[in-house]
TORKOL-4160 file (C-alpha; in steps of 0.2 Angstrom, whole numbers, padded with zeros to 4 digits, m for minus):
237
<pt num="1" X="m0018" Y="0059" Z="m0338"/>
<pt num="2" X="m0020" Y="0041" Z="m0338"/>
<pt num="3" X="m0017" Y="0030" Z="m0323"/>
<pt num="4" X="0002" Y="0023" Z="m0327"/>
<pt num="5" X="0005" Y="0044" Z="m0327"/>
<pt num="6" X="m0005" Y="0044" Z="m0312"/>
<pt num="7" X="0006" Y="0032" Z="m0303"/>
<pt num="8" X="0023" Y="0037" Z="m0308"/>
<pt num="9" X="0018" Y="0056" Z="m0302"/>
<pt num="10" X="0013" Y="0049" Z="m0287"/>
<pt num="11" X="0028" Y="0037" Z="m0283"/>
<pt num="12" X="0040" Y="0051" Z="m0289"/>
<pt num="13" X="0032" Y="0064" Z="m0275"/>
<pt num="14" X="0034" Y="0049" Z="m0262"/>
<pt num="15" X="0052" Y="0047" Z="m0268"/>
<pt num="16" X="0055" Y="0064" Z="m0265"/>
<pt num="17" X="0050" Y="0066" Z="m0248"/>
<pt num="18" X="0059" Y="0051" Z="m0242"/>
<pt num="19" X="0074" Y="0059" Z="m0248"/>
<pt num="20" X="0071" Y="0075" Z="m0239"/>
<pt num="21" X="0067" Y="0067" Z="m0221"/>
<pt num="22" X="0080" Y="0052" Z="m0221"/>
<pt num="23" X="0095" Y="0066" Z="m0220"/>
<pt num="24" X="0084" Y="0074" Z="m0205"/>
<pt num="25" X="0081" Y="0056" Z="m0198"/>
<pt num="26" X="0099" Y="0050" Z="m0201"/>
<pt num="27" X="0105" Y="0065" Z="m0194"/>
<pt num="28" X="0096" Y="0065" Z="m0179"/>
<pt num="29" X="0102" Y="0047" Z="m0176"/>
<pt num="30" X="0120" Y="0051" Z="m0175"/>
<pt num="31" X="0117" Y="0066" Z="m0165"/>
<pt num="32" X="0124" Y="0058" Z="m0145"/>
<pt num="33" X="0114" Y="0057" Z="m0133"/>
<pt num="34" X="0111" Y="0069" Z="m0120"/>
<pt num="35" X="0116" Y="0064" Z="m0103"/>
<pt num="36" X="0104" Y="0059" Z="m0092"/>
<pt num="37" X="0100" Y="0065" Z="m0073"/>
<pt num="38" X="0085" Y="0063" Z="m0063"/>
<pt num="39" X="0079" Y="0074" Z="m0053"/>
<pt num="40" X="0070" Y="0074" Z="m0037"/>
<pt num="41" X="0059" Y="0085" Z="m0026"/>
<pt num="42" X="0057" Y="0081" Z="m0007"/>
<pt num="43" X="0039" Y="0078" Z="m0004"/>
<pt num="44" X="0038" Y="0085" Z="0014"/>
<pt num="45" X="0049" Y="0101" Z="0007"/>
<pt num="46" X="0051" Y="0115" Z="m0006"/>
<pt num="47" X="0065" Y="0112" Z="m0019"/>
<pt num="48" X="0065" Y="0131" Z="m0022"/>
<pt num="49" X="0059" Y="0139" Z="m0037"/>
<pt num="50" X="0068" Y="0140" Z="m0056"/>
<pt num="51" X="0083" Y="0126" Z="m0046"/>
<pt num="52" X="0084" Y="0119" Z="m0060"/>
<pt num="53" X="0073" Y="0130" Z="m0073"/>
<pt num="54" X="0091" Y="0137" Z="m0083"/>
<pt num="55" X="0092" Y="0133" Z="m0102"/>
<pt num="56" X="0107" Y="0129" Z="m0103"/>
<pt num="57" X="0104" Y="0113" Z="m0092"/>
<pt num="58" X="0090" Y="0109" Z="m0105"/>
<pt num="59" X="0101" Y="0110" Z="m0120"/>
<pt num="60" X="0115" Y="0101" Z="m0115"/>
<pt num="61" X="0105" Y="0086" Z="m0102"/>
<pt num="62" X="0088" Y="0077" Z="m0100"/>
<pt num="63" X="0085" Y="0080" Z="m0084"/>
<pt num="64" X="0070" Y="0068" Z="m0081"/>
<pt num="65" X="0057" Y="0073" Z="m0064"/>
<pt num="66" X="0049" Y="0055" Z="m0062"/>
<pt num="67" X="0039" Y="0048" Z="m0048"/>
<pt num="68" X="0051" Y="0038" Z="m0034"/>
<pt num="69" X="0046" Y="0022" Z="m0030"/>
<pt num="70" X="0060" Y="0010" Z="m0020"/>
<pt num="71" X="0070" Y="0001" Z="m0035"/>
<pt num="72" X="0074" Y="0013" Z="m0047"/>
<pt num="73" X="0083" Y="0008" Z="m0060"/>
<pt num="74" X="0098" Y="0021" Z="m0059"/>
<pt num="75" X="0109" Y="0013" Z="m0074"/>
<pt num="76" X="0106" Y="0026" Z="m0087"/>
<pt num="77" X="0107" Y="0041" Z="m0075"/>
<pt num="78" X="0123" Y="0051" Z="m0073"/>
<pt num="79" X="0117" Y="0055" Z="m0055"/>
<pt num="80" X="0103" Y="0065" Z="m0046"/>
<pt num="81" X="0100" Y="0080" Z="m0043"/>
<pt num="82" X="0089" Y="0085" Z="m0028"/>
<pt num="83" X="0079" Y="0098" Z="m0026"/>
<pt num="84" X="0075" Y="0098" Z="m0008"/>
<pt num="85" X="0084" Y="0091" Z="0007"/>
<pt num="86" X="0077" Y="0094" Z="0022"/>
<pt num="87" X="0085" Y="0091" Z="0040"/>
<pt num="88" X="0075" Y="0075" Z="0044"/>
<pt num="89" X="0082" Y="0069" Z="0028"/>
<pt num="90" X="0099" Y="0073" Z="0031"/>
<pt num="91" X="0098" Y="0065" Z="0049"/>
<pt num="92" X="0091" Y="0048" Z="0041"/>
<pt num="93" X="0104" Y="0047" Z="0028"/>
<pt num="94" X="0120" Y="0051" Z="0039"/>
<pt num="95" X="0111" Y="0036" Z="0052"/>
<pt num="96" X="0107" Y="0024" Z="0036"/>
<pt num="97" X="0088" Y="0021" Z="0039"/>
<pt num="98" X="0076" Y="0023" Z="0026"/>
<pt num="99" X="0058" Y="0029" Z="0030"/>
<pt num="100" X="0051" Y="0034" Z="0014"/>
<pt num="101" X="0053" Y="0031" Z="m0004"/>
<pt num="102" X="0062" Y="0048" Z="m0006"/>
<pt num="103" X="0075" Y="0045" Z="0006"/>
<pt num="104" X="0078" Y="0026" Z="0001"/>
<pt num="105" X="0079" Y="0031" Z="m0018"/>
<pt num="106" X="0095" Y="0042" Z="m0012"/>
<pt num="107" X="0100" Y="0030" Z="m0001"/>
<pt num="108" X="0101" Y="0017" Z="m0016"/>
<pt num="109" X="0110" Y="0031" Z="m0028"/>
<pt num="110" X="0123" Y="0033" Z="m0016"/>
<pt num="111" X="0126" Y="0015" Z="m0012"/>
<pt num="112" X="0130" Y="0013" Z="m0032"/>
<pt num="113" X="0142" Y="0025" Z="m0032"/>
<pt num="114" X="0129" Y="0038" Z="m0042"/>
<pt num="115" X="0131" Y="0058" Z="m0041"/>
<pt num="116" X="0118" Y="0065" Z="m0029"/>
<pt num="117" X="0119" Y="0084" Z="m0031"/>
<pt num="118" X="0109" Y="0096" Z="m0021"/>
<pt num="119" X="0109" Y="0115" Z="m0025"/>
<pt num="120" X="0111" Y="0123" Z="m0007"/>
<pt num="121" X="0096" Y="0135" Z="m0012"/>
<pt num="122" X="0083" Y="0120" Z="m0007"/>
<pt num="123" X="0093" Y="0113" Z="0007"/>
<pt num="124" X="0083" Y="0117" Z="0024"/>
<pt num="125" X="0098" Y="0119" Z="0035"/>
<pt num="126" X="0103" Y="0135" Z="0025"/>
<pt num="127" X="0088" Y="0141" Z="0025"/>
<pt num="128" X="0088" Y="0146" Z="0043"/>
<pt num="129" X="0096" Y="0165" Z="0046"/>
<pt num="130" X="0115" Y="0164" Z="0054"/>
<pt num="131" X="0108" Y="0174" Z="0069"/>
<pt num="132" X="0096" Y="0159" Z="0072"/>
<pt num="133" X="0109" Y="0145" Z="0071"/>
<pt num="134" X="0110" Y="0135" Z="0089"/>
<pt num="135" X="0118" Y="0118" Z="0094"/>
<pt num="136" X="0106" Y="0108" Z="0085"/>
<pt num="137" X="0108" Y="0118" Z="0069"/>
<pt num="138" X="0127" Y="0112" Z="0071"/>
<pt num="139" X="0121" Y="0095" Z="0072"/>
<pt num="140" X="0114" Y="0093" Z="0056"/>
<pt num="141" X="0129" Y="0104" Z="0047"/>
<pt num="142" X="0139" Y="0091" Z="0054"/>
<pt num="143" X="0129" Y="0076" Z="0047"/>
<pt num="144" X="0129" Y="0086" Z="0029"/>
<pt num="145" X="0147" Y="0086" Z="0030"/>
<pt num="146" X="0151" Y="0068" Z="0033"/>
<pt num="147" X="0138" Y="0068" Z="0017"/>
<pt num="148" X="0148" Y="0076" Z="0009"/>
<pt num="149" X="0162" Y="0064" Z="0013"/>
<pt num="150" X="0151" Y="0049" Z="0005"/>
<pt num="151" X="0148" Y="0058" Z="m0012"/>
<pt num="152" X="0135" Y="0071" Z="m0010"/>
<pt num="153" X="0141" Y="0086" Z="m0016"/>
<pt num="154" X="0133" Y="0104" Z="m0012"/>
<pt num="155" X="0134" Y="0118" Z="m0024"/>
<pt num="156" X="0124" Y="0137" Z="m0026"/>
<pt num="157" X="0112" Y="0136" Z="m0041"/>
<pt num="158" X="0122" Y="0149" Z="m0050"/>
<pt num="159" X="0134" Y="0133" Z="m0051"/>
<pt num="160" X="0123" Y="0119" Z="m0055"/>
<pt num="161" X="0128" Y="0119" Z="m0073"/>
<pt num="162" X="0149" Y="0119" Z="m0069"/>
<pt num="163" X="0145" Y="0107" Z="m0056"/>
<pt num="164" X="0137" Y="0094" Z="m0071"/>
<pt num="165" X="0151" Y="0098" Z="m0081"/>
<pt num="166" X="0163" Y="0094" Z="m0070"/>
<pt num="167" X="0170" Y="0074" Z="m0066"/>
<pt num="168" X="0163" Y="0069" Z="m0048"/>
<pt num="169" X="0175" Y="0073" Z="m0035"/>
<pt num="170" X="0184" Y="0058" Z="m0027"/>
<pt num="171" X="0175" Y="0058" Z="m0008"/>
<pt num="172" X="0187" Y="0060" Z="0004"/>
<pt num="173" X="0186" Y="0048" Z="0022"/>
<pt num="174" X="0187" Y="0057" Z="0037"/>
<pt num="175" X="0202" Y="0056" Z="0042"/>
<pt num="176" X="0209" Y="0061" Z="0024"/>
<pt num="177" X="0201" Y="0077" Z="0028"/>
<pt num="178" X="0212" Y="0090" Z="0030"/>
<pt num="179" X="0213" Y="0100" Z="0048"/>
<pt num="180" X="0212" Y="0119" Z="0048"/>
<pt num="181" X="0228" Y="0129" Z="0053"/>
<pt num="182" X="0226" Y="0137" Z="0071"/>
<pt num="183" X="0227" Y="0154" Z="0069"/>
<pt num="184" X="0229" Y="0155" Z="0050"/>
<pt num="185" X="0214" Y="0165" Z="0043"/>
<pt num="186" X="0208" Y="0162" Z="0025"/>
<pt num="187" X="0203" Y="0177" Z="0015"/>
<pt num="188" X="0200" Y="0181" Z="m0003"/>
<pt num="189" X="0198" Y="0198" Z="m0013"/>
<pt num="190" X="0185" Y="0205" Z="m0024"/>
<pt num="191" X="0192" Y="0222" Z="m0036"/>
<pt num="192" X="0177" Y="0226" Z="m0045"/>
<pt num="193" X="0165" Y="0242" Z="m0041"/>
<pt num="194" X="0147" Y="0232" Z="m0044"/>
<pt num="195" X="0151" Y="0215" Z="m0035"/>
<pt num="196" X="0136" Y="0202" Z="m0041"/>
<pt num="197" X="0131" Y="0187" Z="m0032"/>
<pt num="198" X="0141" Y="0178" Z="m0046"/>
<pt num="199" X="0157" Y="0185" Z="m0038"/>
<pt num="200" X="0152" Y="0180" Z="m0021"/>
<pt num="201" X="0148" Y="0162" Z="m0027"/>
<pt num="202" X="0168" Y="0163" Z="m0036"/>
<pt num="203" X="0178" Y="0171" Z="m0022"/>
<pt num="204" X="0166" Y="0158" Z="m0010"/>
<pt num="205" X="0174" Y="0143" Z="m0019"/>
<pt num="206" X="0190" Y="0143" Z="m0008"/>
<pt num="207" X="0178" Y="0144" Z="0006"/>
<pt num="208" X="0185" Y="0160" Z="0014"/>
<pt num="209" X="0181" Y="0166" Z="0032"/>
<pt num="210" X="0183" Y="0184" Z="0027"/>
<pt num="211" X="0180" Y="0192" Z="0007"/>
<pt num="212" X="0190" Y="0209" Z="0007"/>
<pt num="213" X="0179" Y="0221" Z="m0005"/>
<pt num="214" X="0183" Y="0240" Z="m0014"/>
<pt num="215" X="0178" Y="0253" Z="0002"/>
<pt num="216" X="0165" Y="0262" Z="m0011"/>
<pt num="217" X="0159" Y="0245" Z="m0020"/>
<pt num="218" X="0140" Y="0243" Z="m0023"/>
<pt num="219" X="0134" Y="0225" Z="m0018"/>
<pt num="220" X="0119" Y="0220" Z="m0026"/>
<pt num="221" X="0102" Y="0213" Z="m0020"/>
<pt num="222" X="0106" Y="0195" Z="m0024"/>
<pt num="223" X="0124" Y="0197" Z="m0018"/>
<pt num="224" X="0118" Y="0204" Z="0001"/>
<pt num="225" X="0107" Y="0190" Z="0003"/>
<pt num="226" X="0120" Y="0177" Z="m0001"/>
<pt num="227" X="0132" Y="0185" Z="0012"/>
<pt num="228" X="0118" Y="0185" Z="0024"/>
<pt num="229" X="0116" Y="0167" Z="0024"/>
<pt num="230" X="0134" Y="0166" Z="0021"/>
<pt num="231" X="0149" Y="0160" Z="0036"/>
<pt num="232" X="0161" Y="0171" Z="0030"/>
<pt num="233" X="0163" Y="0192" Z="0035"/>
<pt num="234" X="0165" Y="0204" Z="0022"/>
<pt num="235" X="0176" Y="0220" Z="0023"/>
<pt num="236" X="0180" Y="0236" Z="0014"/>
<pt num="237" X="0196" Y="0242" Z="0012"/>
């Protein structure tokens, strides 16, 4: 083979595998962008294990764990998802001071009008047993829900991913908040004979006070402990 053979072998193998990665390059180019969230774990506290470990959340976002420093740039971030809010934090957000860089990076998000989401199975409030709940307890519920007013929004992890998907909801001022009905009790009904912590989560939605349940159904492990830390009552009937 002499060398003008030699080249023109060699140029025509080049040739070829250009023209099977540009279509793969090309492609991936025009593939959109996954939405972007950042996610944040409380230093002082547990964010909960596997919050946002589910697959499905890979696939379809980047969720991004970075270091917080005061000054993040928060302009190609859907929002933030916290894993981890303990009761100090709450307390300094509801009053509006800052104290670390955790707190002021959240602080910031919601000043610009970013999501702030924060799976309730990292939340430190919750994680004290109804039984236990005194007056101070109620004082830090009451700062989460004027939070909650301002734009954070609370889900169960089972939910993260519907909650993503979903627009923001339009936070409400307090005195748009609606007043409960004296006397009116709100209920909701589960008919299945093995009832999941998914069907707790769903009949939960409507924020019932009690969840009417087949006499002979068969709660699961996951579905007891929900109700346990849960404000409703369930009832057989």
């Amino acid at each position: 083979m002499d060398v003008n053979q030699l080249i023109e072998e060699v140029m025509a193998r080049v040739a070829t595998q250009l023209s099977e990665t540009e279509p793969s390059a090309q492609k991936k180019a025009e593939e959109p962008q996954k939405p972007r969230w950042l996610v944040l774990t409380d230093p002082q506290g547990d964010g909960g294990p596997s919050v946002v470990a589910d697959p499905r959340l890979e696939v379809q976002y980047c969720l991004e764990e970075v270091s917080v420093e005061p000054g993040t740039d928060f302009g190609a971030y859907e929002g933030i998802i916290l894993k981890g809010l303990r009761c100090s934090t709450v307390g300094q957000l509801a009053a509006g001071t800052g104290g670390s860089p955790y707190v002021e990076t959240i602080m910031s998000a919601l000043l610009l009008g970013k999501r702030i989401v924060a799976p309730r199975e990292g939340i430190q409030l919750f994680s004290i047993p109804q039984s236990e709940r005194g007056p101070y307890w109620r004082l830090f519920e009451k700062q989460l829900d004027g939070l909650k007013t301002l734009g954070l929004e609370v889900c169960d992890r089972v939910e993260l991913m519907h909650c993503l998907e979903n627009d923001a909801p339009v936070p409400l001022g307090p005195e748009e908040i609606p007043k409960e009905i004296p006397g009116e009790t709100r209920v909701a009904t589960i008919e299945k004979h093995i009832i999941t912590e998914v069907d707790i989560v769903k009949a939960n939605r409507e924020k019932p006070q009690i969840i009417y349940i087949p006499g002979h159904a068969i709660l699961t492990d996951m579905a007891q402990e929900f109700i346990d830390d849960c404000e409703f009552s369930v009832e057989r009937r």
